[in-house]
PyMOL Python script that loads the backbone (N, CA, C, O; Angstrom):
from pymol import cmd

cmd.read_pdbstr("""\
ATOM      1  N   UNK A   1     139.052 110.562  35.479  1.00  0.00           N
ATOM      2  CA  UNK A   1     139.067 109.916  34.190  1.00  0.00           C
ATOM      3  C   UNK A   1     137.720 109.228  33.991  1.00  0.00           C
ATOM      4  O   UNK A   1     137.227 108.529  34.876  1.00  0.00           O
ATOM      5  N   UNK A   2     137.059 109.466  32.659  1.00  0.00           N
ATOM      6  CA  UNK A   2     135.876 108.790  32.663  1.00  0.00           C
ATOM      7  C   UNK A   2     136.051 107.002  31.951  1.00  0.00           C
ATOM      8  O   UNK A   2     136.888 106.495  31.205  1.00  0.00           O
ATOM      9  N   UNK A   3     135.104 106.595  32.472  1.00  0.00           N
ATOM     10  CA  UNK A   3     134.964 105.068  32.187  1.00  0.00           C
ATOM     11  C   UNK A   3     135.367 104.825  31.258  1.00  0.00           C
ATOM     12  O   UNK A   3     134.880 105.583  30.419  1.00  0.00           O
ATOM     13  N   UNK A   4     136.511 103.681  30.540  1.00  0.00           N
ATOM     14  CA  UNK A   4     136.464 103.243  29.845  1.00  0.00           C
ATOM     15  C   UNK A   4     135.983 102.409  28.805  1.00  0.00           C
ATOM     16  O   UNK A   4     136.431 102.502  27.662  1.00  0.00           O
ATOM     17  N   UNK A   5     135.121 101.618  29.118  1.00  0.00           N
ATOM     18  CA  UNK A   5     133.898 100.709  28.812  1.00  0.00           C
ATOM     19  C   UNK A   5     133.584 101.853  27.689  1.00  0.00           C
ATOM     20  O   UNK A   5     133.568 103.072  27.858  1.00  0.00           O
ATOM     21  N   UNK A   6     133.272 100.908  26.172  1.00  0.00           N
ATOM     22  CA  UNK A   6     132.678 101.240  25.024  1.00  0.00           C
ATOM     23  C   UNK A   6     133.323 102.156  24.416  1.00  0.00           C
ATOM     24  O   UNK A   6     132.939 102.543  23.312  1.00  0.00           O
ATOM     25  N   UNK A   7     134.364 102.644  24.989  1.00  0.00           N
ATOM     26  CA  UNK A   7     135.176 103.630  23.971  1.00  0.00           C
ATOM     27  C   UNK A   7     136.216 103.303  22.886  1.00  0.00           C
ATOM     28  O   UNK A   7     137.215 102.805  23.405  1.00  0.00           O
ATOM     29  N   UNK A   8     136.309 103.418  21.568  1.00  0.00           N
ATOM     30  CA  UNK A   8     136.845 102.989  20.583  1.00  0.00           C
ATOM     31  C   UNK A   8     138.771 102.916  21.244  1.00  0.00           C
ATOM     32  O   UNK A   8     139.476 103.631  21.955  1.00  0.00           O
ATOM     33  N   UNK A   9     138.900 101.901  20.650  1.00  0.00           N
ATOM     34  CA  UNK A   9     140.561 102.341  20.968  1.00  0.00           C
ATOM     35  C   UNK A   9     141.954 103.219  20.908  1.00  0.00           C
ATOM     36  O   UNK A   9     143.022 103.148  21.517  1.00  0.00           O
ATOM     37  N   UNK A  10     141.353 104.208  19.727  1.00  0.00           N
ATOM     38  CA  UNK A  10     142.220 105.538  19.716  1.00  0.00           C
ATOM     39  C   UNK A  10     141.739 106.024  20.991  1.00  0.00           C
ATOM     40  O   UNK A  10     142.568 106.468  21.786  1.00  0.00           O
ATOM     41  N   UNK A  11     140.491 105.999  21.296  1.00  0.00           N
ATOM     42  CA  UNK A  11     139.709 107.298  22.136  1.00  0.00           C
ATOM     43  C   UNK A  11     140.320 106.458  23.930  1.00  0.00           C
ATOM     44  O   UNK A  11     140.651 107.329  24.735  1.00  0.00           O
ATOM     45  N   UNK A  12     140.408 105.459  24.299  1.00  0.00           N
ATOM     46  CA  UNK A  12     141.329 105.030  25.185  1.00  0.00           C
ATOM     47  C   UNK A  12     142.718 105.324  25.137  1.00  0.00           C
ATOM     48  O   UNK A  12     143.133 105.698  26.234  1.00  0.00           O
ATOM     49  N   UNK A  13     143.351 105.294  24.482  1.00  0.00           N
ATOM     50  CA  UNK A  13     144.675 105.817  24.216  1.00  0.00           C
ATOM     51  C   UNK A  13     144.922 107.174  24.865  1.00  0.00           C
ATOM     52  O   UNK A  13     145.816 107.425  25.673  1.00  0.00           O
ATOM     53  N   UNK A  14     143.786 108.208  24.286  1.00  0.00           N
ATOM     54  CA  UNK A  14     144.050 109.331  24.389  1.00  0.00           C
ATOM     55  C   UNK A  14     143.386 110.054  25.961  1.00  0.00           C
ATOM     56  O   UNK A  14     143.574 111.091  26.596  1.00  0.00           O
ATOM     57  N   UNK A  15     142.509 108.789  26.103  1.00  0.00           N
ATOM     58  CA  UNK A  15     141.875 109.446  27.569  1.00  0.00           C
ATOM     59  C   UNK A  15     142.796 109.003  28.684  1.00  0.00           C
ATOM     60  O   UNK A  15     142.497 109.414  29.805  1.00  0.00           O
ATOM     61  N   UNK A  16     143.999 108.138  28.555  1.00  0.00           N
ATOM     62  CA  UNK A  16     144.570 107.354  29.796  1.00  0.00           C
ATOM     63  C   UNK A  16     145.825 108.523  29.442  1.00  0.00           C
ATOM     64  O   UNK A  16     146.463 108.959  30.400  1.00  0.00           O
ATOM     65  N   UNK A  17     146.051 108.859  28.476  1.00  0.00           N
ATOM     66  CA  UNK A  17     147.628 109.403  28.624  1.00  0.00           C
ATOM     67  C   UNK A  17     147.426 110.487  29.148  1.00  0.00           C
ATOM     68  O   UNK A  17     146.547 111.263  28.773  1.00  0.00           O
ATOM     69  N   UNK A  18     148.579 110.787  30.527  1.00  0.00           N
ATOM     70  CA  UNK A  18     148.558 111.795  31.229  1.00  0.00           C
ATOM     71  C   UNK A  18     147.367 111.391  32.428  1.00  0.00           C
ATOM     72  O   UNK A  18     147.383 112.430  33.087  1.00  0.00           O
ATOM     73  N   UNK A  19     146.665 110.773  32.887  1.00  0.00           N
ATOM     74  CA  UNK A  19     145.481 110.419  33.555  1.00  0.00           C
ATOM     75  C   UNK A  19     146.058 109.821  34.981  1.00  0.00           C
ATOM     76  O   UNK A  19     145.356 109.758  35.990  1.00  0.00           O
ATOM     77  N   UNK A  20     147.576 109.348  34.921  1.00  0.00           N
ATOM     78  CA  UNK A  20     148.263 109.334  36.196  1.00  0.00           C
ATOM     79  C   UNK A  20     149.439 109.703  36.475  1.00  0.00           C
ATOM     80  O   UNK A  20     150.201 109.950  35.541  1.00  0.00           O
ATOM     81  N   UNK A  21     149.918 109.845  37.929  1.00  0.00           N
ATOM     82  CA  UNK A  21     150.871 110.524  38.418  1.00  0.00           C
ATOM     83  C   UNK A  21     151.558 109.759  39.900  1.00  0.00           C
ATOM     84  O   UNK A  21     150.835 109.288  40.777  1.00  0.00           O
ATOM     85  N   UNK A  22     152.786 109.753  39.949  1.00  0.00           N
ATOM     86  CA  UNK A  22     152.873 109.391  41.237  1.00  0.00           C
ATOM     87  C   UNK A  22     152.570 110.248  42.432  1.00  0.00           C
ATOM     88  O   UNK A  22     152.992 111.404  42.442  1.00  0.00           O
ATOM     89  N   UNK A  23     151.791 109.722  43.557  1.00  0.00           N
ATOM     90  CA  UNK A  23     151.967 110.469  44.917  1.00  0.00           C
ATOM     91  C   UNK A  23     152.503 110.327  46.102  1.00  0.00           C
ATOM     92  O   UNK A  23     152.121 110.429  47.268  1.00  0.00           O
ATOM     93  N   UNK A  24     153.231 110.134  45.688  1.00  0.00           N
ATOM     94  CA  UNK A  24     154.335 109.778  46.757  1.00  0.00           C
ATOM     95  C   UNK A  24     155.790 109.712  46.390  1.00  0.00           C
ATOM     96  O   UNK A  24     156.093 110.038  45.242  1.00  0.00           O
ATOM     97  N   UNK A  25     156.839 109.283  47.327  1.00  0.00           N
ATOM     98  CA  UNK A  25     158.234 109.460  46.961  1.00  0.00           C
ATOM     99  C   UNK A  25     158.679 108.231  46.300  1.00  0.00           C
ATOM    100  O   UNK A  25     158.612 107.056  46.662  1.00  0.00           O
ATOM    101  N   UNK A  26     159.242 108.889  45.036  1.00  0.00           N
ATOM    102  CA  UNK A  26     159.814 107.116  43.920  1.00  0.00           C
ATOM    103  C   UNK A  26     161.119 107.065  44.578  1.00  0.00           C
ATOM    104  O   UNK A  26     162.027 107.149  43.751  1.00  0.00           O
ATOM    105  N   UNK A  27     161.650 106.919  46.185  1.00  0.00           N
ATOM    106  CA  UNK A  27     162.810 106.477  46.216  1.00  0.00           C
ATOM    107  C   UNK A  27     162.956 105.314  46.426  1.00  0.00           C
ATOM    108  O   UNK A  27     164.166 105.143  46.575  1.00  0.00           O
ATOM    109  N   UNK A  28     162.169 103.925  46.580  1.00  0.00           N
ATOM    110  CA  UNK A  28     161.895 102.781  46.687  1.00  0.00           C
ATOM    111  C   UNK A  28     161.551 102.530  45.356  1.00  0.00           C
ATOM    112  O   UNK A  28     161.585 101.303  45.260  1.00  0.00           O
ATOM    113  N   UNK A  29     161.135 103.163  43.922  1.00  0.00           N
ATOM    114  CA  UNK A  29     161.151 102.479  43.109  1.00  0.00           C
ATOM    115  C   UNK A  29     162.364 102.588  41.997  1.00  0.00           C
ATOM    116  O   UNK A  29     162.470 102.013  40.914  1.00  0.00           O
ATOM    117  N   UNK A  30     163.207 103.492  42.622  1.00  0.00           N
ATOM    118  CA  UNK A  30     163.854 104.022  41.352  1.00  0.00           C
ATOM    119  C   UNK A  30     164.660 102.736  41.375  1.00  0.00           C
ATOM    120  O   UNK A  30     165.220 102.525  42.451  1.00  0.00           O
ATOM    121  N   UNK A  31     164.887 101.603  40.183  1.00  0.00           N
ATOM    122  CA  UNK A  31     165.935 100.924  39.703  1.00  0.00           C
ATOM    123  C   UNK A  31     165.297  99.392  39.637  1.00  0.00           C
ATOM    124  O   UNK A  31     165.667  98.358  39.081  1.00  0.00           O
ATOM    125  N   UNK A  32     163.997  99.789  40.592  1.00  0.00           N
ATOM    126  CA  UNK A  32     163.175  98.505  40.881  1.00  0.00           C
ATOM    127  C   UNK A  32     162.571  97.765  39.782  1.00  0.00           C
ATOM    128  O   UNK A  32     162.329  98.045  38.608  1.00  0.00           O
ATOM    129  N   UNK A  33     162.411  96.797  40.471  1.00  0.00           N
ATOM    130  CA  UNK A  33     161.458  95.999  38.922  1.00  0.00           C
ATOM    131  C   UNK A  33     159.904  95.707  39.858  1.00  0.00           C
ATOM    132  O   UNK A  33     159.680  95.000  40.841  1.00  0.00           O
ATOM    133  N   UNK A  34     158.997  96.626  39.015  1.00  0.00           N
ATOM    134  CA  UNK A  34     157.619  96.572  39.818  1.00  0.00           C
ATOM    135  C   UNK A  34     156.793  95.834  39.002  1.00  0.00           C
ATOM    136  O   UNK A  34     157.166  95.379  37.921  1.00  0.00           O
ATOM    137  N   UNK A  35     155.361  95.646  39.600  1.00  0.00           N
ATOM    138  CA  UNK A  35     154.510  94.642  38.634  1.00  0.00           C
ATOM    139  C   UNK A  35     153.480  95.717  38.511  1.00  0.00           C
ATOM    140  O   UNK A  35     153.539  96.751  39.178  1.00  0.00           O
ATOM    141  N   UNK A  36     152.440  95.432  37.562  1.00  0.00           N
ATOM    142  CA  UNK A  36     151.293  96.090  37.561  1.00  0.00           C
ATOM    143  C   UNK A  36     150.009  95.266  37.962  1.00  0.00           C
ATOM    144  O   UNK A  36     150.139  94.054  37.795  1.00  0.00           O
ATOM    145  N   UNK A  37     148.959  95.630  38.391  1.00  0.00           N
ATOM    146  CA  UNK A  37     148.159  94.066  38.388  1.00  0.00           C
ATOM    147  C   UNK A  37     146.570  94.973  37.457  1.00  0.00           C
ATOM    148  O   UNK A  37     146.135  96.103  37.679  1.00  0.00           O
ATOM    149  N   UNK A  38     146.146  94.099  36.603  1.00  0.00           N
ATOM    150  CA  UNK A  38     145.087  94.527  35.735  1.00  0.00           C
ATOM    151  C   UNK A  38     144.142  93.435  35.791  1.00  0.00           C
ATOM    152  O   UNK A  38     144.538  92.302  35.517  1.00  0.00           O
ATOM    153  N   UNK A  39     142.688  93.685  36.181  1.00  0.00           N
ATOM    154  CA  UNK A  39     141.767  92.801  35.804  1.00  0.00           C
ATOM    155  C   UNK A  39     141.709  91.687  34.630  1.00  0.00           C
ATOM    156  O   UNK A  39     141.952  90.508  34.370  1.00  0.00           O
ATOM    157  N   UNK A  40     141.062  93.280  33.946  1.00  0.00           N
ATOM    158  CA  UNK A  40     140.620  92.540  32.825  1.00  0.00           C
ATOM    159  C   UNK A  40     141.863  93.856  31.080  1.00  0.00           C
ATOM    160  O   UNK A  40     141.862  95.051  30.784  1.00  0.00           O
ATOM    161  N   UNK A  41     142.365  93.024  30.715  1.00  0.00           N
ATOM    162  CA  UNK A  41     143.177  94.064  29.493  1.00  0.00           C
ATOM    163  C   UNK A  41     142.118  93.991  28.529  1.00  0.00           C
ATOM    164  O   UNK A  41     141.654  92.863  28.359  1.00  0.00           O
ATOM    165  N   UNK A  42     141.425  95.317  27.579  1.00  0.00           N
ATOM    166  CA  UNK A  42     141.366  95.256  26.894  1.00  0.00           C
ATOM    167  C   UNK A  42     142.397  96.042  24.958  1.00  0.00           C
ATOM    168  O   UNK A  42     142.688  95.494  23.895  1.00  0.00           O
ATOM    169  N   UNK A  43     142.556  97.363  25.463  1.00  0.00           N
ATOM    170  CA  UNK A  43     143.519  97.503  24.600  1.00  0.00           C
ATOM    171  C   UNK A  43     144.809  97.472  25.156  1.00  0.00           C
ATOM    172  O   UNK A  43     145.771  96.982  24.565  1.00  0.00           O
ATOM    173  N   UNK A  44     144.850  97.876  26.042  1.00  0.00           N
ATOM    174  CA  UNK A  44     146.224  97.566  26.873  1.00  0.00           C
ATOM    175  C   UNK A  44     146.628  99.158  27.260  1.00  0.00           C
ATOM    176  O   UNK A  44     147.624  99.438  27.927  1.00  0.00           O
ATOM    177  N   UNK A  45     145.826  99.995  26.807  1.00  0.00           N
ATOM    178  CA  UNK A  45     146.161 101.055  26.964  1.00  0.00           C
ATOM    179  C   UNK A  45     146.572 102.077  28.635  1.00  0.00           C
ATOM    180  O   UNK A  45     147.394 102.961  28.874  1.00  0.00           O
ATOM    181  N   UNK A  46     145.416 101.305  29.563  1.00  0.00           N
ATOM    182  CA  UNK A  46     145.668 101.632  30.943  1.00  0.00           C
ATOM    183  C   UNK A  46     147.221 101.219  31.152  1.00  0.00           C
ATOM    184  O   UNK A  46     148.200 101.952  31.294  1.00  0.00           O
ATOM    185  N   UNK A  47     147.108  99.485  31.118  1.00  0.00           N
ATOM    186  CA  UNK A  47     148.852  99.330  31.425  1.00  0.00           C
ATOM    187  C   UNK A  47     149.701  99.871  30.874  1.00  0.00           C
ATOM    188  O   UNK A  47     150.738  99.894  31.537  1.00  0.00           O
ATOM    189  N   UNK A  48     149.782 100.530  29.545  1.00  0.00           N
ATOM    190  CA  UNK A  48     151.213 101.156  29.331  1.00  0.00           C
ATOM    191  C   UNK A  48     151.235 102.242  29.524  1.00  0.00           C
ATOM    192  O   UNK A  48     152.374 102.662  29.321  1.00  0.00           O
ATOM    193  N   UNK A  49     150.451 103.133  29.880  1.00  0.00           N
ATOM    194  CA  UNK A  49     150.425 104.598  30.675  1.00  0.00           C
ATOM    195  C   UNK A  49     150.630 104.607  32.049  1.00  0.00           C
ATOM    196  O   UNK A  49     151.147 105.609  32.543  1.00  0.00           O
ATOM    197  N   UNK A  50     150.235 103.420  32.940  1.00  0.00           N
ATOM    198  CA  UNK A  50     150.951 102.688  34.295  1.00  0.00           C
ATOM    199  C   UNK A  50     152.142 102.642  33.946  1.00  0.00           C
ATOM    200  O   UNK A  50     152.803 103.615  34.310  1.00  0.00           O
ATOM    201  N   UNK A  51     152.824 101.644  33.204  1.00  0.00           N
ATOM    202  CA  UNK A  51     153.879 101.395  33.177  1.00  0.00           C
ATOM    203  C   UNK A  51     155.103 102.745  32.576  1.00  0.00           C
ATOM    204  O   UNK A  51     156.322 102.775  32.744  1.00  0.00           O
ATOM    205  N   UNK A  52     154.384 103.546  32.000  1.00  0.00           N
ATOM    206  CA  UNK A  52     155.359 105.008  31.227  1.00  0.00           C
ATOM    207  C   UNK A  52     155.471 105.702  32.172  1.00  0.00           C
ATOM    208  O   UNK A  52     156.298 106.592  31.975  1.00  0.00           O
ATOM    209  N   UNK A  53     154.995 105.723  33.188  1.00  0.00           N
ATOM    210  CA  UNK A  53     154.545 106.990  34.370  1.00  0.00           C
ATOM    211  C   UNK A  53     155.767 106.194  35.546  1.00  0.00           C
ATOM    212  O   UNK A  53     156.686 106.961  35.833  1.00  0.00           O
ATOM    213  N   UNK A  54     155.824 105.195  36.022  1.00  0.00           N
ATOM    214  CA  UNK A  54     156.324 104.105  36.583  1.00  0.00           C
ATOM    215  C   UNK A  54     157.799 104.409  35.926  1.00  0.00           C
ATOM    216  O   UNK A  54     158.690 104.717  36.717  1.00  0.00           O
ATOM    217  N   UNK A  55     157.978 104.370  35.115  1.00  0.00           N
ATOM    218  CA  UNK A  55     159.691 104.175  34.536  1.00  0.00           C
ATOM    219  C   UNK A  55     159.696 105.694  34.308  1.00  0.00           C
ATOM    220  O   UNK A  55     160.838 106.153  34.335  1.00  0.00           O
ATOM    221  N   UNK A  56     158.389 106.913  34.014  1.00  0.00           N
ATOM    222  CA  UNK A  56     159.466 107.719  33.882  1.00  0.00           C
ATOM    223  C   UNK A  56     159.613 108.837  34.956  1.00  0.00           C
ATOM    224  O   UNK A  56     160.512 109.643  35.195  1.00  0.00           O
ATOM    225  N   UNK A  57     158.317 108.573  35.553  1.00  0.00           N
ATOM    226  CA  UNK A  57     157.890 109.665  36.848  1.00  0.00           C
ATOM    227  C   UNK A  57     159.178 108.908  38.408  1.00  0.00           C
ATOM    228  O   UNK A  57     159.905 109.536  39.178  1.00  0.00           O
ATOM    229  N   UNK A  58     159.008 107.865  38.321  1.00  0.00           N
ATOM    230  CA  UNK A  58     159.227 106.603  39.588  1.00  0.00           C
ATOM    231  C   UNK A  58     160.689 106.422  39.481  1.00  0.00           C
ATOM    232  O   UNK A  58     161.495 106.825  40.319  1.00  0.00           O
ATOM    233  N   UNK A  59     161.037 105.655  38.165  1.00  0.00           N
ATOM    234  CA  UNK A  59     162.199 105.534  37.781  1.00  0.00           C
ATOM    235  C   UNK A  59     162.672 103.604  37.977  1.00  0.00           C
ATOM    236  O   UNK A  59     163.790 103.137  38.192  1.00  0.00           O
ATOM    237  N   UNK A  60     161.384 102.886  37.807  1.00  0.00           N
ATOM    238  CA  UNK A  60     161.414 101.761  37.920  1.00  0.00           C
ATOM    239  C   UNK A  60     162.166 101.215  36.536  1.00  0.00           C
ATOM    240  O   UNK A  60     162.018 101.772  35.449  1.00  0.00           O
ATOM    241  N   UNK A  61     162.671 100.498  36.666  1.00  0.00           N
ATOM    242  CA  UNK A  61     163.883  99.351  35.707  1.00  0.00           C
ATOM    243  C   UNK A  61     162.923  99.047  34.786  1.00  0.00           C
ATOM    244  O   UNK A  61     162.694  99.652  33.739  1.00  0.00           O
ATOM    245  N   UNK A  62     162.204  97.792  35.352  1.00  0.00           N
ATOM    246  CA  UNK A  62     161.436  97.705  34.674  1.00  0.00           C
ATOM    247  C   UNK A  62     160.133  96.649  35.484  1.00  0.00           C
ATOM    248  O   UNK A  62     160.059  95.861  36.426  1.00  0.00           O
ATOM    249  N   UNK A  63     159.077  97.344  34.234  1.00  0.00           N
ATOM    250  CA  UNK A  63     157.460  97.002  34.710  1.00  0.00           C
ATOM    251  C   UNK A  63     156.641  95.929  34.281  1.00  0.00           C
ATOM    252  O   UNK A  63     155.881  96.244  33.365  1.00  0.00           O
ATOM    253  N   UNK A  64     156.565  94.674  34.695  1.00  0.00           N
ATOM    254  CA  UNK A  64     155.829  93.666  34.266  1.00  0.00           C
ATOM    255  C   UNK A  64     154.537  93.863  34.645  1.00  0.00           C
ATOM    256  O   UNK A  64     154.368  94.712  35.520  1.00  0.00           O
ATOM    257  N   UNK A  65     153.305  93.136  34.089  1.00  0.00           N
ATOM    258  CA  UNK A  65     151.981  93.196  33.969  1.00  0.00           C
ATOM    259  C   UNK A  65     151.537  91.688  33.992  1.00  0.00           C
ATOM    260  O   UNK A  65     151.964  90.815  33.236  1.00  0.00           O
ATOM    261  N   UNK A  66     150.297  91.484  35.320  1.00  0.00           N
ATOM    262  CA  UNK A  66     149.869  90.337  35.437  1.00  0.00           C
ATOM    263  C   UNK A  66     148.631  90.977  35.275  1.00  0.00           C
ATOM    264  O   UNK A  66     148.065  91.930  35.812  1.00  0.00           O
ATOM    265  N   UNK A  67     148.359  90.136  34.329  1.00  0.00           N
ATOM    266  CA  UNK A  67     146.951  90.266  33.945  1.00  0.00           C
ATOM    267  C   UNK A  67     145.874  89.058  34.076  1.00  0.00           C
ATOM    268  O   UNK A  67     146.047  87.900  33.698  1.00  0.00           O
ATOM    269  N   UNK A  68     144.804  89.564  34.658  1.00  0.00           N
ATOM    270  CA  UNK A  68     143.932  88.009  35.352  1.00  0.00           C
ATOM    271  C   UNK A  68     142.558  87.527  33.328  1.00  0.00           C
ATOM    272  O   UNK A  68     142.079  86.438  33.012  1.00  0.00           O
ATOM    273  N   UNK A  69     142.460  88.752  32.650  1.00  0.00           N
ATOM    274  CA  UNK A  69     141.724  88.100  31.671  1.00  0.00           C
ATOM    275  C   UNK A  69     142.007  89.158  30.639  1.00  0.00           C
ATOM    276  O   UNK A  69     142.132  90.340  30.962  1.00  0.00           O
ATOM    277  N   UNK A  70     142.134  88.621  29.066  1.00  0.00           N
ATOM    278  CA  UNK A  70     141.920  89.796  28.245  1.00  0.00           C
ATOM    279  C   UNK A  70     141.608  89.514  27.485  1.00  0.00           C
ATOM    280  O   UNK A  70     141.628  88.295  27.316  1.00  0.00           O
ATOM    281  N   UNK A  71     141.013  90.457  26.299  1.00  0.00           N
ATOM    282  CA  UNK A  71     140.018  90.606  25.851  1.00  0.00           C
ATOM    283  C   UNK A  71     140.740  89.878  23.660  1.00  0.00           C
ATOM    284  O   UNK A  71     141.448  90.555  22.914  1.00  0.00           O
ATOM    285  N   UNK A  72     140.284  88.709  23.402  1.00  0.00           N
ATOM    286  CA  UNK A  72     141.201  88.034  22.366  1.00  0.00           C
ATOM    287  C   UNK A  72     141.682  88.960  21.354  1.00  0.00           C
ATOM    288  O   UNK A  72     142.596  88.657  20.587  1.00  0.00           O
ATOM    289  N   UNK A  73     140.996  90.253  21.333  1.00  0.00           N
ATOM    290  CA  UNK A  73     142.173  91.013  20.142  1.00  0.00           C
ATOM    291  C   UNK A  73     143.197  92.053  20.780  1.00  0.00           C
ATOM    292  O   UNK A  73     143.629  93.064  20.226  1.00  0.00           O
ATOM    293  N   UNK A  74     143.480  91.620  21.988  1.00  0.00           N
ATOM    294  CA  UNK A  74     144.564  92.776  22.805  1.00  0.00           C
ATOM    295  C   UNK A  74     146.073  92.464  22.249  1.00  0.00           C
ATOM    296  O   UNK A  74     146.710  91.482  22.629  1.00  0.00           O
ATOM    297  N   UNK A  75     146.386  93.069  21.651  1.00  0.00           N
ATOM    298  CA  UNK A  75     147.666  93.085  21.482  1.00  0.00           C
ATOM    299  C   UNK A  75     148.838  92.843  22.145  1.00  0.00           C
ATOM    300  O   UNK A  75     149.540  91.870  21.866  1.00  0.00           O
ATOM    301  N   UNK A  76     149.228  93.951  23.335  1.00  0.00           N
ATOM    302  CA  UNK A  76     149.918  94.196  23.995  1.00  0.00           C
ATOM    303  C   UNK A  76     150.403  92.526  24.929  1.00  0.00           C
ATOM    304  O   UNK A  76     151.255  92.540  25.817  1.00  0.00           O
TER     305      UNK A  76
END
""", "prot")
cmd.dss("prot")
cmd.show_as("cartoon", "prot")
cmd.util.cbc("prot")
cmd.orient("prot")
């Protein structure tokens, strides 16, 4: 996946979806409640392609996100 840095926010959207996969066995996550951990958020787009892949590849309950800084027009 190429860098995110400077790319408009449709164009993040579209470069993270599909960009991960689990490798390994989701039998420890299926039902779990996992966290994500993110630097810095700017559209939020990495975490909810973490978190879609996580609930739908994994089979986690559900996915919270600690985020250490983000960026003041992030939505998510």
């Amino acid at each position: 996946m190429a860098p995110l840095r400077g790319q408009a926010e449709p164009d993040r959207w579209r470069a993270v979806r599909g960009a991960f996969a689990l490798g390994f066995s989701t039998r420890m996550l299926r039902g779990a409640r996992v966290a994500v951990v993110d630097d810095v958020m700017t559209t939020g787009a990495t975490l909810s392609e973490c978190a879609r892949v996580l609930r739908e590849q994994g089979g986690a309950a559900q996915v919270d996100a600690i985020v250490l800084a983000r960026q003041p027009w992030s939505v998510i």
